[in-house]
N, C-alpha and C positions, 0 to 999 in steps of 0.2 A: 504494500500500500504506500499511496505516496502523501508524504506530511504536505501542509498548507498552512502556510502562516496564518495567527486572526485577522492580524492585517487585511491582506490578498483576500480572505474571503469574506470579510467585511467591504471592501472594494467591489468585489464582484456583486455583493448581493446588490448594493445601492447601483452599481451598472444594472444588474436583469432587472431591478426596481426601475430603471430611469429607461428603458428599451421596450420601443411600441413592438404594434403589431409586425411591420414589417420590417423587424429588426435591430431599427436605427433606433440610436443611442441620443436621447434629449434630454441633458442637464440644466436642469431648473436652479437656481438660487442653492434651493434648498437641500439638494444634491451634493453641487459645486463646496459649501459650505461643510458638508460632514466628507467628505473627500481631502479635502483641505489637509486637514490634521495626520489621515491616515498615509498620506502622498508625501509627509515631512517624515513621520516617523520611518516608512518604505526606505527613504534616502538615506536617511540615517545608518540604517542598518546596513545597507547597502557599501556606503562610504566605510562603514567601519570594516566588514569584511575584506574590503577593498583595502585598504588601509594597513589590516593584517598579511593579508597575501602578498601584497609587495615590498611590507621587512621582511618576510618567510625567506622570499628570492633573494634580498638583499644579504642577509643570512648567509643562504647556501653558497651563493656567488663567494662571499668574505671567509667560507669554509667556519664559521662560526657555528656551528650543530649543534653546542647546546641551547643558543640562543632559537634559533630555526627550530628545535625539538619546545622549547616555551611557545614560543610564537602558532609553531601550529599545534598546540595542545590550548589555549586560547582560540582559533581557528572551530577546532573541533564544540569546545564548549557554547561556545555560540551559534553555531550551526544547531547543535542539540535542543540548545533554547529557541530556536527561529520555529521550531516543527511542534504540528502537534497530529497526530496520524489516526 
């Protein structure tokens, strides 16, 4: 089974909430507005994985391995927290 952040499926629900009949996607105000928060937090998490993976590389590049062995044990724990399955 594949996890899905509350995020992502808190996103998606106000999308199939805001998608007519013929599919298209119409954000009203009040849409717009509870997307908002959830599209910062998205980034966030994002930026931070990001963030992580390229000390990881900087790391292995610098043959630092214990550092690289923290950094993606960090890696790991947050990906862990990102899912719920």
């Amino acid at each position: 089974m594949i996890g899905i952040h509350p995020i992502h499926r808190k996103m998606a629900l106000i999308t199939w909430m805001s998608t007519n009949q013929y599919g298209q996607i119409k954000l009203d105000k009040a849409a717009v507005k509870l997307l908002q928060p959830l599209l910062k937090q998205n980034l966030k998490m994002i930026q931070r994985l990001d963030e992580l993976k390229n000390l990881s590389y900087i790391a292995h590049v610098n043959g630092e391995y214990d550092w690289q062995h923290n950094i993606c044990a960090k890696i790991e724990a947050l990906e862990r927290d990102l899912f719920e399955v």
